[in-house]
MARBA-3410 file (N, C-alpha, C, O; in Angstrom, 1 decimal):
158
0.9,-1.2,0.0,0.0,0.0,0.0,0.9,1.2,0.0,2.0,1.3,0.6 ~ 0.3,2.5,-0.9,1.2,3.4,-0.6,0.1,4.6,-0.9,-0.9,4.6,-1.6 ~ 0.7,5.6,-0.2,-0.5,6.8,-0.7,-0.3,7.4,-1.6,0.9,7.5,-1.9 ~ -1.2,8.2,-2.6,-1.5,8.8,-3.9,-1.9,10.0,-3.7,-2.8,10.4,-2.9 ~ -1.1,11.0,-4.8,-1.3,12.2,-4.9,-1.3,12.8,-5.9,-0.2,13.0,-6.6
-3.0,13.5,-6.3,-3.2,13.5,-7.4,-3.4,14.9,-7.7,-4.2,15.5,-7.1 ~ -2.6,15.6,-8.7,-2.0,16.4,-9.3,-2.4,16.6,-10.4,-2.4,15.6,-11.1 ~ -3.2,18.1,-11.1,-3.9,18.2,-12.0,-3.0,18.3,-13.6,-3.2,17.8,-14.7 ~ -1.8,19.2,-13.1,-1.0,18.8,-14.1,-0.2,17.9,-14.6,0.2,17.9,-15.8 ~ 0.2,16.9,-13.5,1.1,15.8,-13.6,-0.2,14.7,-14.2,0.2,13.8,-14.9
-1.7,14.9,-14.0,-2.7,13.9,-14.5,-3.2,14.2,-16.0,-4.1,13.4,-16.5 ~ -2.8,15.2,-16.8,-3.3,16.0,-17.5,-2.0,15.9,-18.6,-2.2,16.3,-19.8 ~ -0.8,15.4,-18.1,0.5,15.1,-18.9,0.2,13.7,-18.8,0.5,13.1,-19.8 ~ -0.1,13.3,-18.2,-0.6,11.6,-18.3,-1.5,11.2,-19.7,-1.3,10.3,-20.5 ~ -2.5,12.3,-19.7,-3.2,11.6,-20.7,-3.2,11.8,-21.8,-3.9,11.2,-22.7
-1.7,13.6,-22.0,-1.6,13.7,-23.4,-0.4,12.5,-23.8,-0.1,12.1,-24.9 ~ 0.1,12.1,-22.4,1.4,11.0,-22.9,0.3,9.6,-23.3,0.9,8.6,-23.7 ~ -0.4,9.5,-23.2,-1.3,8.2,-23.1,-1.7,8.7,-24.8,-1.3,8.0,-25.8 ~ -2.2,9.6,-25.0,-2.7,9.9,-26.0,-1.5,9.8,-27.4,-1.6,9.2,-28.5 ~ -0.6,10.4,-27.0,0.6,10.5,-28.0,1.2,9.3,-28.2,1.4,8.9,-29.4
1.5,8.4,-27.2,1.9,7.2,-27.2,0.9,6.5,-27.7,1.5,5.4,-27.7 ~ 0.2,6.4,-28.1,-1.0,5.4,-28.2,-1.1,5.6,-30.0,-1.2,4.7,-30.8 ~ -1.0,6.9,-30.3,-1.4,7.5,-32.0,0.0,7.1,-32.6,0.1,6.8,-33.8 ~ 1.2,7.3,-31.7,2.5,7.4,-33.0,3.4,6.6,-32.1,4.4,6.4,-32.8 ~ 3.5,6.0,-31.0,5.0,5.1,-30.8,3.8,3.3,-30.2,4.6,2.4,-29.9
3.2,3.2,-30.1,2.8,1.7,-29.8,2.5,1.6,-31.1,3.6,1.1,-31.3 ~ 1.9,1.6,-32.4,1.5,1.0,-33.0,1.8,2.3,-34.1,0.8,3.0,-34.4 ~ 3.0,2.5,-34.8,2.9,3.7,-35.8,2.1,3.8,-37.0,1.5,4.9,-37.3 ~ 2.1,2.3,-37.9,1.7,1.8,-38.7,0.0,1.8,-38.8,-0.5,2.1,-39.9 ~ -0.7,1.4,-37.5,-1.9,1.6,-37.6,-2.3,3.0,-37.6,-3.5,3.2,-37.8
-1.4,4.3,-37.3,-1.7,5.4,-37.5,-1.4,5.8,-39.0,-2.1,6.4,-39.8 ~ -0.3,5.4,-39.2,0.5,6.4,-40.5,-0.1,5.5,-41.7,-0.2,6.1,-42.7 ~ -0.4,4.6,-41.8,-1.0,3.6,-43.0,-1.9,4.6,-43.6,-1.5,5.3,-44.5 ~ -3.6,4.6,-42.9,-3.9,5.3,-43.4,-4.0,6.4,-43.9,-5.0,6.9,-44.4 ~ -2.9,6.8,-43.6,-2.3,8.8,-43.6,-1.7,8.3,-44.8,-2.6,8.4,-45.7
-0.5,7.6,-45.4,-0.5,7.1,-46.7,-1.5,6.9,-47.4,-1.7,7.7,-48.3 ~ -2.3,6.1,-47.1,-3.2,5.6,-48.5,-3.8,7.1,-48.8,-4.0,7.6,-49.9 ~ -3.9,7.7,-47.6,-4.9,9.1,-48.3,-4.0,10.3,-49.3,-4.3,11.0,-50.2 ~ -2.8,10.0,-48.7,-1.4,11.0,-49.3,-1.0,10.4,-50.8,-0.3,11.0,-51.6 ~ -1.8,9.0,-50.9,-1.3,8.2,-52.0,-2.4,8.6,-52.8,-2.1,8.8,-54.0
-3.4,8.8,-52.5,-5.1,8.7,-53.2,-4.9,10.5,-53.3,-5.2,10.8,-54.5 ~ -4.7,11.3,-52.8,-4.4,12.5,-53.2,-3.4,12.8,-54.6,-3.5,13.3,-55.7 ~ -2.3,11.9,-53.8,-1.3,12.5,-54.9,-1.7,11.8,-56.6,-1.6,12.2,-57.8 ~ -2.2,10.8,-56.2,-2.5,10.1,-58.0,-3.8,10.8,-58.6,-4.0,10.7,-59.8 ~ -4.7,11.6,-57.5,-5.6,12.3,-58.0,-5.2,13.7,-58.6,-5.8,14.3,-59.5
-4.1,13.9,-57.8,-3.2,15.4,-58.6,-2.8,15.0,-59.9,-2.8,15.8,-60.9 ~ -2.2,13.7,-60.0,-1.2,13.2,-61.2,-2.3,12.9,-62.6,-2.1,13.2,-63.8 ~ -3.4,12.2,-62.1,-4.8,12.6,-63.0,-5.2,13.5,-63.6,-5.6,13.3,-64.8 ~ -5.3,15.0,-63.0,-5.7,16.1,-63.4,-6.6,16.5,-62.5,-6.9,17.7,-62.6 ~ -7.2,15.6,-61.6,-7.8,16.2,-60.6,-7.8,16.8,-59.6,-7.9,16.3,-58.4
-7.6,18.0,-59.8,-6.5,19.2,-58.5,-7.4,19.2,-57.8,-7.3,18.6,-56.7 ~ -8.6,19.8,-58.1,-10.0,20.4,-57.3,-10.5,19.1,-56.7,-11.2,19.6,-55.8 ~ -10.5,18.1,-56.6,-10.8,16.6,-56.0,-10.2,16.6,-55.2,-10.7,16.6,-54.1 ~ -8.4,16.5,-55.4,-7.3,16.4,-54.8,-7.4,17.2,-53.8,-7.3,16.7,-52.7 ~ -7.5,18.4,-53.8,-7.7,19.7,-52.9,-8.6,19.1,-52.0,-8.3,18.8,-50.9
-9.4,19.0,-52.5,-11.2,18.7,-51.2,-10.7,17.4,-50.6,-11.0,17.3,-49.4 ~ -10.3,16.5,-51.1,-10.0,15.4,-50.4,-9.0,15.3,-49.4,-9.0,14.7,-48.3 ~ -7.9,16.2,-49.8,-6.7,16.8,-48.5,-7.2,17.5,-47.7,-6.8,17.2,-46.5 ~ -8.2,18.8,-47.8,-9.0,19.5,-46.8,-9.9,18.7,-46.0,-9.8,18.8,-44.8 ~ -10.9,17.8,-46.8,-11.3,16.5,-45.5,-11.1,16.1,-44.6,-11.6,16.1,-43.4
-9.8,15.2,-45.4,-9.1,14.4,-44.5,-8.1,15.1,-43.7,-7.1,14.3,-43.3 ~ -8.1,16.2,-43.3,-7.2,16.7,-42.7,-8.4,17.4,-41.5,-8.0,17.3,-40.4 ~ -9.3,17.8,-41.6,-10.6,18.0,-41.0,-11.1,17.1,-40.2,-11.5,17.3,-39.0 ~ -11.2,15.6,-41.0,-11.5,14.7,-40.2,-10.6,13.9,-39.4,-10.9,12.9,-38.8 ~ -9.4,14.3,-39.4,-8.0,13.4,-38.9,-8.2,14.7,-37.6,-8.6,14.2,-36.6
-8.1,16.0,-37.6,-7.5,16.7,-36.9,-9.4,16.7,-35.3,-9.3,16.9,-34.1 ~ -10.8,16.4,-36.2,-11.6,16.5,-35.3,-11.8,15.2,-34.8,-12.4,15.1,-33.7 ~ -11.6,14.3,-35.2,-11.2,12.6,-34.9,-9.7,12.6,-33.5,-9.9,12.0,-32.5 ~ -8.4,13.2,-33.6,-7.9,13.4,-32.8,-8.6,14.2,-31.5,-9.0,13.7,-30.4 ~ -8.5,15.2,-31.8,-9.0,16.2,-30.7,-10.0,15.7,-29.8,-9.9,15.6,-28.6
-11.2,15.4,-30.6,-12.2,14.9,-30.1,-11.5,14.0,-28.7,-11.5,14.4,-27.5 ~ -11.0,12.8,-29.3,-10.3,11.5,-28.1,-9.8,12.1,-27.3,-10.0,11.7,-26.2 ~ -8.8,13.5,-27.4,-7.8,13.8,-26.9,-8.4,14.4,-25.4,-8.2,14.2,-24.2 ~ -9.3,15.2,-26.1,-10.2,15.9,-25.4,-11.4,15.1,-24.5,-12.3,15.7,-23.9 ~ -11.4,14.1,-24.6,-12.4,13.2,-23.9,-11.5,12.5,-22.9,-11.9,12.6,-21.7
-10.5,11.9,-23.0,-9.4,11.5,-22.1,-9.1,12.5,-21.1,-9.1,12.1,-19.9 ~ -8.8,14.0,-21.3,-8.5,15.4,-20.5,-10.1,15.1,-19.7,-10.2,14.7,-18.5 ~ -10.7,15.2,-20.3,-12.5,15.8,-19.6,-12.2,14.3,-18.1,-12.1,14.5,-16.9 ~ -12.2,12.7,-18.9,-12.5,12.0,-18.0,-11.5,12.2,-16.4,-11.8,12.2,-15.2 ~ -10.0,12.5,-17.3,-9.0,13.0,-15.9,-9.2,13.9,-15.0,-8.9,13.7,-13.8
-10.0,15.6,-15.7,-10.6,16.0,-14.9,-11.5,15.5,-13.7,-11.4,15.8,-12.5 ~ -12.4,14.7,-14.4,-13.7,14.2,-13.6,-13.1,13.2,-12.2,-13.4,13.2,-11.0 ~ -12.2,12.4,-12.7,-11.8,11.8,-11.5,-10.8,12.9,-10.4,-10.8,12.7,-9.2 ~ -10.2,13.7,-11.0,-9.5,14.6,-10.2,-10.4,14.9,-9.3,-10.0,14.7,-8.1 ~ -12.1,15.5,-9.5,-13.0,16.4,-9.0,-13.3,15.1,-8.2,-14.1,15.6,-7.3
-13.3,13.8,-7.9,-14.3,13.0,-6.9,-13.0,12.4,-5.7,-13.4,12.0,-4.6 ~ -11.5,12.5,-6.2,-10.1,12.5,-5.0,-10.1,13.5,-4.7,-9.3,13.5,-3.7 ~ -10.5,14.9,-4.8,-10.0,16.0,-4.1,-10.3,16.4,-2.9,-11.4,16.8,-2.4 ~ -9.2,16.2,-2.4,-9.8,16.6,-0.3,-10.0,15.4,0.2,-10.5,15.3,1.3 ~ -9.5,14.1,-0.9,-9.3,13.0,0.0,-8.7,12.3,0.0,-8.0,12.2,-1.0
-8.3,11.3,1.1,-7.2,10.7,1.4,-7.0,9.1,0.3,-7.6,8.1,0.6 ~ -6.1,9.0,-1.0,-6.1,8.3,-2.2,-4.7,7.1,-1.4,-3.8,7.3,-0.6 ~ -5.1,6.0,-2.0,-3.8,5.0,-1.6,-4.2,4.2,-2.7,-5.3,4.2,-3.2 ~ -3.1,3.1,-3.1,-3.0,2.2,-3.9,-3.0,1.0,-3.2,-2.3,1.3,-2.3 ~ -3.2,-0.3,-3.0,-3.1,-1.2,-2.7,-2.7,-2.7,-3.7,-3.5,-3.2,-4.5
-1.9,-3.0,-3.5,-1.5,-3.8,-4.6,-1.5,-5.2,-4.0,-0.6,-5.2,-3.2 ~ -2.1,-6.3,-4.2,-2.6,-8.3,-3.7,-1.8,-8.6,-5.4,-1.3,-8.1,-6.4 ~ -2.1,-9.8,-4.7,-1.4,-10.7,-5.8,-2.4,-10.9,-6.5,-2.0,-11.2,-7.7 ~ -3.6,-10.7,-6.3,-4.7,-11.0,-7.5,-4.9,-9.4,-8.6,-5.3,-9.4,-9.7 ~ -4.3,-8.1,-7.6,-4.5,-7.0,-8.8,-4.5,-5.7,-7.4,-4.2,-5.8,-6.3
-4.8,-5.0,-7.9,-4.8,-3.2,-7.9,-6.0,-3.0,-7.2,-7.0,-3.6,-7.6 ~ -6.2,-1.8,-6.0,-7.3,-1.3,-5.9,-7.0,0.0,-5.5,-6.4,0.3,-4.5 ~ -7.5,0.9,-6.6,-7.1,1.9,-6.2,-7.9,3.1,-5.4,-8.8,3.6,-6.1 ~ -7.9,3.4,-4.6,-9.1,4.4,-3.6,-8.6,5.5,-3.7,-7.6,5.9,-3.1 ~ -9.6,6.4,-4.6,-9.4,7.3,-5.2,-10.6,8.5,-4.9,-11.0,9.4,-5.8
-11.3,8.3,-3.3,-12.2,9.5,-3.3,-13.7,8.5,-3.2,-14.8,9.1,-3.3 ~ -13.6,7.5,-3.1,-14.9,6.4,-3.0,-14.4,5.0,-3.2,-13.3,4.8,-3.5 ~ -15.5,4.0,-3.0,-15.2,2.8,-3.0,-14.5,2.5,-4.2,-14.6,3.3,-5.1 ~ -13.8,1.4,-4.5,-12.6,1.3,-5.5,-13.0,-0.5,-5.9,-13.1,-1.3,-5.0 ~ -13.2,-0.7,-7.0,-13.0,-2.3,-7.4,-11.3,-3.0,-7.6,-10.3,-2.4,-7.9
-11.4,-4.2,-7.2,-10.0,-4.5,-7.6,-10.0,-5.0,-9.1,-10.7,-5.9,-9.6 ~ -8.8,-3.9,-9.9,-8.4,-4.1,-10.9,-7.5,-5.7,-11.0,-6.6,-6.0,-10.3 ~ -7.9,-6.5,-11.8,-7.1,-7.4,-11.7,-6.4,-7.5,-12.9,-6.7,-7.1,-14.1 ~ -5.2,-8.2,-12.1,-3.7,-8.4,-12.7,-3.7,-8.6,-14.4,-2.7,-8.4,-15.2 ~ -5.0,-9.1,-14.6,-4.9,-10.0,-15.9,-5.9,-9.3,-17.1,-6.1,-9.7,-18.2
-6.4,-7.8,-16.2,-6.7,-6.8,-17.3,-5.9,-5.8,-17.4,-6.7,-4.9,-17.7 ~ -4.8,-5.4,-17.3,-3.7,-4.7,-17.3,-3.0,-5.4,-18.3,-2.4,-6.4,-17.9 ~ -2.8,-5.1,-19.7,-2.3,-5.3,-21.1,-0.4,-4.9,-20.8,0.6,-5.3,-21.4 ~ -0.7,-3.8,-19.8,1.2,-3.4,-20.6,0.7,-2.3,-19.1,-0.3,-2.1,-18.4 ~ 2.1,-1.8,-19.1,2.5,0.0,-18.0,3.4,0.4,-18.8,4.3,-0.2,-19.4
3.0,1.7,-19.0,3.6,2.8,-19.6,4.1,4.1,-18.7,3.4,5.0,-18.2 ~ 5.1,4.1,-18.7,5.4,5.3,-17.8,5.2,6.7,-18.9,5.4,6.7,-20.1 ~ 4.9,7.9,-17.9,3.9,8.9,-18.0,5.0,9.2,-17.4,5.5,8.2,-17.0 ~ 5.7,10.3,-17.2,6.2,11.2,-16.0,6.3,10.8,-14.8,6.9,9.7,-14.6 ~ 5.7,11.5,-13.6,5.7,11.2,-12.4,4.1,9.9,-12.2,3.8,9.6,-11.1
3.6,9.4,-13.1,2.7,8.4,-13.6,3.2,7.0,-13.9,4.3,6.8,-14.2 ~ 2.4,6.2,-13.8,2.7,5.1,-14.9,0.9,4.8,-15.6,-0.1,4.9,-14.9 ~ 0.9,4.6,-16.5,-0.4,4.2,-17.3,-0.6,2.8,-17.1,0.3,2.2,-17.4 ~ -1.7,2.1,-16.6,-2.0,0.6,-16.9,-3.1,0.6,-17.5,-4.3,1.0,-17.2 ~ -2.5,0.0,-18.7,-3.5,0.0,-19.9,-4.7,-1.0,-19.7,-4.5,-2.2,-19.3
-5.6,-0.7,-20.0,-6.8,-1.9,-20.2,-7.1,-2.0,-21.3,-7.0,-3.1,-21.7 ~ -7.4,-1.0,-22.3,-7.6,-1.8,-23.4,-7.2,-0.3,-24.5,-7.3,0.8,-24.0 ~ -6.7,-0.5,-25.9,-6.5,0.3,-27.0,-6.6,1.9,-26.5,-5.8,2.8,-26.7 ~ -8.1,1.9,-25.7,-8.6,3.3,-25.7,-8.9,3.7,-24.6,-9.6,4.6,-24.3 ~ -7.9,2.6,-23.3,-8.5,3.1,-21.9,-7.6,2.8,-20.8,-6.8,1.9,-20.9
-7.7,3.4,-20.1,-6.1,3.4,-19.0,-6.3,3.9,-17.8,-7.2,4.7,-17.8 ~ -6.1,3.8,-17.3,-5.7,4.5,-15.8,-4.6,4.9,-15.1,-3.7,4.0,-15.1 ~ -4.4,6.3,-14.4,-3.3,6.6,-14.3,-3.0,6.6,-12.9,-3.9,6.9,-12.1 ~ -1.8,6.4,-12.6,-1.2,6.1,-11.0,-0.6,6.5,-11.1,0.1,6.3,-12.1 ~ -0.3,7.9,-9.6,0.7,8.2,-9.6,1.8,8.3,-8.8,1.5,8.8,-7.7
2.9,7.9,-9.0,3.8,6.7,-8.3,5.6,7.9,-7.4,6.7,7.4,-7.1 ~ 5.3,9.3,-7.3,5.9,9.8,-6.5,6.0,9.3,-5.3,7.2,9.3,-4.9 ~ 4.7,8.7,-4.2,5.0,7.7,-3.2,5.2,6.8,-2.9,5.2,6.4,-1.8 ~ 5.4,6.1,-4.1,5.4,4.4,-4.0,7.2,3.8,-4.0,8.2,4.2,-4.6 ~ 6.9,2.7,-3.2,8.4,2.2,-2.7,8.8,1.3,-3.8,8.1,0.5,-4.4
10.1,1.6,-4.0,10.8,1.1,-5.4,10.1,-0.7,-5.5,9.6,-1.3,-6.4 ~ 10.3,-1.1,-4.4,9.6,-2.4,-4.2,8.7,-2.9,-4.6,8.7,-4.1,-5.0 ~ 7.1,-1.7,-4.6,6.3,-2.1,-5.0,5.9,-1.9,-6.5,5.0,-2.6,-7.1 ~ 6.8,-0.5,-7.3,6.6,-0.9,-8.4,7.1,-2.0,-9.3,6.7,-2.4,-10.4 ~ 8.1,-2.4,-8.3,8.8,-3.7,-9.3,7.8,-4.9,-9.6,7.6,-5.5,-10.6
6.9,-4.9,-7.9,5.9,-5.9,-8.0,5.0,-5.6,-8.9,4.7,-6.5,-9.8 ~ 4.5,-4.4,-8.8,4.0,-4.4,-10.3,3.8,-4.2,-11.5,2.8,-4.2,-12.2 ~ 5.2,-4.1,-11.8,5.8,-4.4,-13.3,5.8,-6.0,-13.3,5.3,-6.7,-14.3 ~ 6.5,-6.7,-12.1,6.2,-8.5,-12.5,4.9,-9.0,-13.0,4.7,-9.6,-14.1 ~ 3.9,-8.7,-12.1,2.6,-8.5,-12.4,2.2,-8.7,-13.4,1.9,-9.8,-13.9
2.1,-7.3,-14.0,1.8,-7.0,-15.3,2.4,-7.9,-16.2,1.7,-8.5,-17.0 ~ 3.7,-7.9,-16.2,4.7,-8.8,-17.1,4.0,-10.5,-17.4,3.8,-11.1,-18.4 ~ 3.6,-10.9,-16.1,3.2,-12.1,-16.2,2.4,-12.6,-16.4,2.4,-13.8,-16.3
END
């Protein structure tokens, strides 16, 4: 067990590193592929003759890439806020069993178990445990004894 202290900016770099990490260094290819095919489908529509196509299709997809990001970006920020607003003014601790995680964060807490935790991502003064592509949780690990993150890097690992 160790206590948690939750920090609007250190939680708020959490989830643009969750976000950033997630779009261009876990998985580059599932980001940049289709940024190719559209860069590819543009440029052969320029080499066509169809500039005015070409044009609207670069303005789209740059419209829909940029309100497609933000949107997520911006919903991960909102949710970090929301949990900041239900720990504030109270006393947060981590508890870590050999079956998983509970973290008490401002109300009753479920235990996360070990075997929905995909990977940990360190965040800054954070680490991320991922649950799934588009969802995480952030812990933040300024009090925690070198000990117990190791335990929970094996954890995870295993």
């Amino acid at each position: 067990m160790f206590p948690l202290r939750y920090d609007e900016a250190e939680m708020e770099a959490a989830a643009n590193a969750f976000v950033l990490r997630a779009l261009f260094k876990e998985n580059p290819a599932r980001t940049l592929a289709p940024l190719a095919l559209i860069g590819l489908s543009i440029a052969m529509l320029g080499l066509a003759g169809e500039t005015q196509i070409a044009a609207l299709l670069l303005v789209l997809a740059l419209f829909v890439l940029c309100v497609f990001v933000s949107a997520g970006w911006r919903m991960h920020r909102r949710e970090m806020r929301e949990k900041l607003a239900v720990a504030q003014g109270k006393f947060c601790f981590a508890r870590l069993y050999d079956e998983g995680i509970v973290i008490e964060a401002g109300g009753p807490a479920p235990m996360l178990e070990w075997k929905s935790v995909k990977a940990v991502w360190p965040a800054g003064k954070a680490l991320l445990l991922i649950l799934e592509s588009n969802r995480f949780v952030a812990l933040p690990i300024a009090r925690a004894p070198k000990e117990t993150l190791a335990f929970l890097q094996a954890r995870v690992a295993g």
